[in-house]
VEXDO-629323 format. One record per residue (C-alpha): residue in one letter; x negated, y, z negated. Coordinates in steps of 0.05 Angstrom, whole numbers, plus 5000, padded with zeros to 4 digits. Layout:
BEGIN
AXYZ...
***
This chain:
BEGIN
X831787186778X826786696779X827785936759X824585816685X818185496689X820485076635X825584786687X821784696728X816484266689X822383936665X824283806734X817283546748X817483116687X823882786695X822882596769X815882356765X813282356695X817682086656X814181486636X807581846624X801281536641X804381046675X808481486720X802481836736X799081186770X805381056812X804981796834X797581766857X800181186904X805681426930X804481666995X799381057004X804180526997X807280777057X803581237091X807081247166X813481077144X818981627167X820981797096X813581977078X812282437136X819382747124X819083427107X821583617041X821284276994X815684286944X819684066875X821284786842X819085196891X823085796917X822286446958X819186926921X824187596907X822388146955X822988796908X829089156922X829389716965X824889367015X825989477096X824688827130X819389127188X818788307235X814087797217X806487707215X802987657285X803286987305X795086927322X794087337246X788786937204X792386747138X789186397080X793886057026X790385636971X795785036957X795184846875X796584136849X799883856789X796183586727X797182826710X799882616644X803683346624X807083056570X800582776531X797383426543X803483836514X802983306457X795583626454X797284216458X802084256405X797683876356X790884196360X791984746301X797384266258X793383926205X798683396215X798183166281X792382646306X789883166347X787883696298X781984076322X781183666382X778383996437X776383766510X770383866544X772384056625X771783336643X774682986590X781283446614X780283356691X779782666672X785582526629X790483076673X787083346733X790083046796X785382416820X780382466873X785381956914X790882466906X786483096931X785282647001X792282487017X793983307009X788083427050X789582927106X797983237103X794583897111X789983717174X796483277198X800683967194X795784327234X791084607187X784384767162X783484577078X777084717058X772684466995X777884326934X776884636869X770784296829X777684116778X781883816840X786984366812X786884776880X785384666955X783785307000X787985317074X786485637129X790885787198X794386307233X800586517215X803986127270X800985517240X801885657165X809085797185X810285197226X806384777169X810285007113X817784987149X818185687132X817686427164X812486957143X816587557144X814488337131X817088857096X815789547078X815789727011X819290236965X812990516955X810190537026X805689847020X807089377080X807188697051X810187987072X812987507048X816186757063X823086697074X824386007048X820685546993X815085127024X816084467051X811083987063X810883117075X814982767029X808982287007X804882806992X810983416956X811483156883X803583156884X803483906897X804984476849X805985016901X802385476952X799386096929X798586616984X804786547033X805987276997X802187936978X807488216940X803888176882X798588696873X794788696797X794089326767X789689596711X793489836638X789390426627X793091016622X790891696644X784591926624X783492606578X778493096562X783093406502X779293206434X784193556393X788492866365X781792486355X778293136322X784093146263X783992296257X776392316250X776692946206X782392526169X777091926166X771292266136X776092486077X778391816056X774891495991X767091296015X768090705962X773090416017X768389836044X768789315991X761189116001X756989105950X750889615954X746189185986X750188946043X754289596055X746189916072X744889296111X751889396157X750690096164X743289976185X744489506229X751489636262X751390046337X751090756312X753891256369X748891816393X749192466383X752392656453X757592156447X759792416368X759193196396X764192996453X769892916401X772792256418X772991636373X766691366365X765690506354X762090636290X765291206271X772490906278X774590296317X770189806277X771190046199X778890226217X779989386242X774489156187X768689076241X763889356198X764788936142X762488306180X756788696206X755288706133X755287946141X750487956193X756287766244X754788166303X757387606347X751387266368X751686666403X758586786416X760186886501X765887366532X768187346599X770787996626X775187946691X775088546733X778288746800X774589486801X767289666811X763089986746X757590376754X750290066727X748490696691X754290906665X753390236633X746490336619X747091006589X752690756534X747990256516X742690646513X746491186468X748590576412X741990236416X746289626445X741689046484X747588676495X746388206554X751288336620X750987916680X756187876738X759287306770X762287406843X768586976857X771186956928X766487306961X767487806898X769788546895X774788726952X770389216999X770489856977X774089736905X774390346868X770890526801X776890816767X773790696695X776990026677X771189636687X766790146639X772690116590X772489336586X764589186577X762589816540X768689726486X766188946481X759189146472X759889626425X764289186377X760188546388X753588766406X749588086405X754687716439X753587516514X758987876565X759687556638X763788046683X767387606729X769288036795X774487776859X779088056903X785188376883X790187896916X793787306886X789586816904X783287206874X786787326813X788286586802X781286386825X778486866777X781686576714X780285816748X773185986751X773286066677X776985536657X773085046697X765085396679X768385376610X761885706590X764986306553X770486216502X773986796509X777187256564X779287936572X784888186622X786488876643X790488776686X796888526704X803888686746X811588616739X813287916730X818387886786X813588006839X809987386824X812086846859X813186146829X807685806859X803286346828X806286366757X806085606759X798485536779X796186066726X801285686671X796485086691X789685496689X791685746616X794085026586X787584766619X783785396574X787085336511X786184526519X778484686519X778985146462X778485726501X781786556486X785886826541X787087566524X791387956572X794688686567X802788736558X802189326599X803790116590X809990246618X814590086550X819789476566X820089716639X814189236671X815989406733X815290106744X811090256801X812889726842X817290006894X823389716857X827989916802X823490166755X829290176696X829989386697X827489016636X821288646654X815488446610X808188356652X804887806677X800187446668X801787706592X808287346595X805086696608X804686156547X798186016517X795286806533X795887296473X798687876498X796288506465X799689056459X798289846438X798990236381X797290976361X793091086292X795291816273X795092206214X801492136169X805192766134X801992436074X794592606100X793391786108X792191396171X797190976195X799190516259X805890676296X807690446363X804490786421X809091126461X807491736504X814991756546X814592526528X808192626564X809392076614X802691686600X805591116574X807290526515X805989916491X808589376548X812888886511X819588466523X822787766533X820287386607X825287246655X821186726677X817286326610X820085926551X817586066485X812485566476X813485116412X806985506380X811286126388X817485816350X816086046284X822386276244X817186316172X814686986210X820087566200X823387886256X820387406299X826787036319X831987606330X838287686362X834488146422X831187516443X833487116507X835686376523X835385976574X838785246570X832484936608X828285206550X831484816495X826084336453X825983946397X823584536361X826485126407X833984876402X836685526422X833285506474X829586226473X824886516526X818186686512X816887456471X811287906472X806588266460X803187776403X798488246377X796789016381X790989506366X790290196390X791990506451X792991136455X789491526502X790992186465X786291996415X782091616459X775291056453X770591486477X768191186535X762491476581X763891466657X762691806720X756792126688X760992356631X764892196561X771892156566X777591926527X780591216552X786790946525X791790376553X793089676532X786389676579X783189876518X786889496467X785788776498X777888796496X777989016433X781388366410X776688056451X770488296407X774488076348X775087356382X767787456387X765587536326X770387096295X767586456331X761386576306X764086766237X760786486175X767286376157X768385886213X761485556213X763985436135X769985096156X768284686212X773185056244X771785126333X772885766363X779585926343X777686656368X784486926384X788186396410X796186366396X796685726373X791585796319X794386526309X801586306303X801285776248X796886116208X801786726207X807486216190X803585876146X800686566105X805687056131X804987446058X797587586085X801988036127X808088226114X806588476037X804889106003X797188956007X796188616080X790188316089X790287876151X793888306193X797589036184X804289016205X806489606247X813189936219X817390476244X814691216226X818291826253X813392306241X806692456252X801493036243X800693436305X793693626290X795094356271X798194256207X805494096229X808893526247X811693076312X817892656323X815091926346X819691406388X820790786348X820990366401X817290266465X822490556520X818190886559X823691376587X820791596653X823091006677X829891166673X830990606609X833490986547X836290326516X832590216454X832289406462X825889366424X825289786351X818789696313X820989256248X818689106190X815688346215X814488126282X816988576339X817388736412X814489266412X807689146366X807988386366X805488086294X800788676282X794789006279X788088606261X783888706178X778988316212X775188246141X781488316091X783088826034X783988725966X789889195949X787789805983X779989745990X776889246040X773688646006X767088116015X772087606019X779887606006X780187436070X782087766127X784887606200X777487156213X778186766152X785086606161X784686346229X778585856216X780785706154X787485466201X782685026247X778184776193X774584046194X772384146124X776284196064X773384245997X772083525944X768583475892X764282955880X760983125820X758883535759X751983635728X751183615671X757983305655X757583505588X755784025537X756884295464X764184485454X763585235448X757785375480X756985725549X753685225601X751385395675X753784665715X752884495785X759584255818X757783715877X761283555939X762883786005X766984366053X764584866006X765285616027X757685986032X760786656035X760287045972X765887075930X769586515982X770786025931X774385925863X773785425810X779085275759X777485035689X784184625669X785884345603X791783885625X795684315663X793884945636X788185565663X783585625611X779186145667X778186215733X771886335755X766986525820X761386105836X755886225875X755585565928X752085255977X756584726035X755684235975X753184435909X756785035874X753985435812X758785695747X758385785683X763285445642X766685895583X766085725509X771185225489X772684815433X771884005436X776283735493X775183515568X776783925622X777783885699X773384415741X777684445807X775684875859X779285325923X776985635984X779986225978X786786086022X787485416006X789585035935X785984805885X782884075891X786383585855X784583315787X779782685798X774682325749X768782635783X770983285766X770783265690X766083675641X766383405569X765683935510X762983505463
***
């Protein structure tokens, strides 16, 4: 088992950072105070570092050719890690002094990227060792090495050994943790690439060209009530006008369609009626598989989309000859189609540890786009430390900068591993889902009930071996603080793990880190209806579930609902996510949900031709060889479907509403800079019983119709409450008839309370 990157931190911490800032100085001199003195140049193991686990039933074969070219990319620590988990921690509580605060990508290589002095002594123990480092990282988080294997091996005190795996794959891997000059060891975080045991894969789960499960859900659909949307007349025409309408070929081929399904089932549509189409807002898609430009082209041109797409190479880009196996079309066309005016970047690298990290680096640092989407992933185990520790880095660096990570939990059930030439049965949750500060999404199936309604149950195809929703407790994280939220049923649960090195503050007991956070469909029986190889097809896989979630980050950013709040991209990031569920967890976990749908157990479904079909309730994805049943869907938070599905707009009981206020409200409103005050009312007075239309003044009002509430209190009592019409400082009522007194107008947005009573707030029946 690996160590717990929390120990490790901790490790880091209470050796060299103890006494913050301060600590961090001494560090960057270190190795200069005495640079040729026999205790700098002595080797010593990188602090936390450790071979990586070679997957079990692998045949050591020798070790690499000694003249083989080998590139390793060694990553360095951040300065200052317990100011930036102060940061971290702070930026969605309205408590802490660093509410809403978020860094540009210099102000955080500033305040915790390793120093420009610190980069140079590496560098120089590098060329000292024997090797070749090339141009550091533009964020001084990373330097690239180059040598042969004799020298890497002779320059890290270890042995590159090789191994055939389970499967067949020849891989190698070093035999001992990394050692490297004692001046120069506490500055580094590890060495990325003295292994290729771990290979990325995408979630998407086998293909189909049946239509028969989507053909009864949209039949099931087109029968609910048409009255369903919530808008009023003139913006329900103006949504359906404008919103990507699927042609012809694509609604003959059976499969869900985007406007036909996806985007009124998660409450898409209704901001489309808000002219939220997520302009302005930027995705990044990264990708390890080719896509075909007119496969592209032609989806677009079937939904009218002129969504802009460019492609970013990293590391020389794609690896040569990288398949097109659909995943790439699955990411961009689901992203376009649900946020059709947003910009999408497809970032493309080699499929190798080092690219993978690079990839999500190159992000991070262009910190251009403000979300991600990740398809792909691999069992946890088969990362080694220095990787998990440099991508841990990359995603605290993101989420410092306001930034959505969204990865797949995978589609092989609690078994992450299968596939990898080990034991396939062993619990395992995926990487880099696993990993704090990433909201790992999980899958669902939307079928129809016995009851002829639509519901969401757990995806879970073990009967037909294509798959479930990837979910379980890390061997390898702590649950972040943002996590710890015992206000959220089912969230803390006796299935959950400890570790002692995870203990906080807030975490006493010490658990390990759960996912997935979040879910939406993914069942490829159903299927998006994706075109590809010249064709429509039916995609499914937590592939399909994760961009999805990124459109929603999409169009949330650029929400009137955050532009109303002052509230910066809060998109779909966990912290944000995780408070506000604490915070509003009846949103959720009621009768009427409007934020988000929790996923329960159901143990039947229709089967399409009138009958019905015994479901799993949990997400053991039994070809494996795991029948344990760890992790039932709950009522609440589970392992299996995370918090829940996404009511992007809201519902009000059972019909979707203009405002009542839905999974994008509830997220600004958690991240909001402005709050409602009044400041004034004109006129302040007015004949007692006598209707009068005042103007409430202030500021942090809600534009949104039917956003905000005002109060008319006698004392303590509700004499009405009332919806005005606003602008972000003036709102419009008319007070009710009442008989000679003075009365306080208060007002609300929506999901927070009512102002308090103040002078300025007063209307006088006179």
């Amino acid at each position: 088992m690996l160590r717990s990157s929390r120990s490790i931190s901790a490790h880091l911490k209470r050796s060299l950072l103890a006494g913050g800032a301060v600590a961090a100085v001494a560090l960057g001199t270190f190795a200069l105070a005495a640079p040729d003195s026999g205790a700098a140049i002595r080797p010593m193991t990188v602090p936390g570092n450790v071979a990586p686990q070679v997957p079990a039933g692998a045949a050591r074969l020798g070790t690499l050719a000694a003249g083989q070219q080998v590139s390793v990319e060694v990553t360095l620590n951040l300065r200052n890690q317990a100011q930036l988990s102060a940061l971290l921690a702070g930026q969605a509580d309205p408590a802490s002094p660093y509410y809403g605060r978020y860094l540009s990508t210099a102000q955080f290589d500033a305040a915790f990227g390793p120093t420009a002095d610190q980069v140079t002594q590496v560098e120089n123990a590098l060329r000292a060792a024997g090797l070749t480092p090339g141009q550091a990282s533009a964020d001084r988080l990373s330097i690239p090495v180059t040598g042969t294997a004799a020298q890497v091996q002779r320059a890290f005190g270890t042995t590159l050994a090789t191994y055939r795996l389970a499967g067949g794959r020849v891989a190698f891997a070093n035999t001992s943790a990394p050692q490297v000059r004692a001046g120069v060891a506490p500055l580094i975080q590890g060495v990325i690439g003295l292994d290729d045991l771990f290979q990325a894969h995408s979630m998407m789960s086998p293909k189909t060209t049946d239509t028969t499960k989507a053909r009864a859900l949209m039949a099931a659909v087109a029968a609910q009530p048409a009255a369903a949307t919530g808008l009023a007349a003139p913006a329900a025409a103006a949504a359906a006008a404008a919103a990507p309408r699927a042609c012809q070929s694509a609604v003959n081929s059976g499969f869900l369609t985007f406007n036909g399904f996806f985007a009124p089932h998660y409450g898409l549509t209704q901001m489309y009626g808000l002219a939220d189409f997520g302009a302005g807002a930027k995705v990044a898609i990264l990708e390890l598989e080719a896509n075909s430009a007119s496969d592209i082209a032609t989806f677009k041109s079937c939904y009218g989309l002129t969504t802009a797409i460019s492609v970013t190479p990293v590391d020389g880009g794609l690896d040569p000859g990288a398949p097109d196996g659909g995943e790439a079309a699955l990411d961009i066309e689901i992203v376009a189609a649900l946020a059709p005016q947003a910009a999408l970047r497809v970032y493309q690298g080699p499929n190798s540890a080092q690219g993978f990290f690079d990839l999500f680096n190159h992000f991070a640092m262009a910190n251009t786009e403000k979300t991600m989407s990740d398809s792909y992933g691999g069992c946890e185990a088969d990362a080694g430390v220095s990787f998990l520790n440099a991508l841990e880095t990359v995603f605290k660096k993101a989420a410092a900068q306001g930034q959505t990570v969204l990865a797949a939990s995978g589609d092989t059930g609690s078994t992450g591993c299968v596939g990898d030439g080990g034991n396939n049965a062993r619990l395992s949750a995926d990487f880099p889902g696993s990993a704090p500060f990433v909201t790992a999404v999980g899958g669902t199936s939307v079928p129809v009930l016995p009851n002829g309604n639509i519901g969401e149950v757990v995806w879970n195809d073990s009967n037909i071996g294509n798959g479930a929703s990837g979910g379980g407790v890390s061997n390898v994280f702590c649950m972040p603080d943002y996590q710890y939220q015992p206000a959220i049923p089912g969230l803390i649960n006796s299935r959950l793990k400890t570790n002692a090195a995870c203990k906080t503050s807030r975490n006493k007991q010490g658990f390990r880190r759960e996912i997935p956070d979040v879910s939406a469909d993914a069942d490829p029986q159903t299927g998006y209806g994706i075109f590809w190889s010249g064709q429509w097809l039916g995609f499914g896989g937590t592939s399909a579930s994760a961009p999805l979630w990124a459109a929603i980050a999409a169009v949330t950013d650029v929400s009137p609902y955050c532009r109303d709040f002052g509230a910066a991209n809060p998109g779909a990031r966990p912290t944000a996510l995780y408070a506000a569920v604490a915070r509003l967890h009846s949103f959720v976990y009621n009768t009427h949900p409007n934020a988000l749908r929790d996923v329960r157990p159901v143990t039947t479904i229709s089967n399409g031709h009138g009958g019905t079909t015994r479901i799993p309730t949990n997400n053991d994805y039994t070809p494996s060889g795991y029948k344990g049943g760890l992790y039932p869907v709950t009522t609440g938070d589970d392992i299996a479907t995370g918090l829940g599905v996404p009511i992007v707009k809201g519902t009000n009981g059972s019909a979707l509403s203009t405002y009542n206020p839905g999974y994008t409200a509830m997220v600004c409103q958690q991240v909001h800079t402005r709050a409602p005050k009044v400041t004034g009312v004109s006129p302040s007075s007015g004949k007692a019983s006598t209707a009068v239309k005042v103007t409430i003044k202030g500021s942090g009002f809600l534009t949104t119709a039917g956003a905000m509430r005002v109060r008319v209190y006698h004392g303590a009592t509700v004499l009405a409450t009332l919806t005005p019409a606003c602008t972000q400082t003036a709102c419009t009522v008319t007070v009710p008839r009442e008989p000679a007194m003075t009365v306080d107008l208060r007002v609300s947005a929506e999901m927070g309370g009512y102002t308090a009573a103040v002078a300025a707030d007063r209307y006088r029946y006179a």
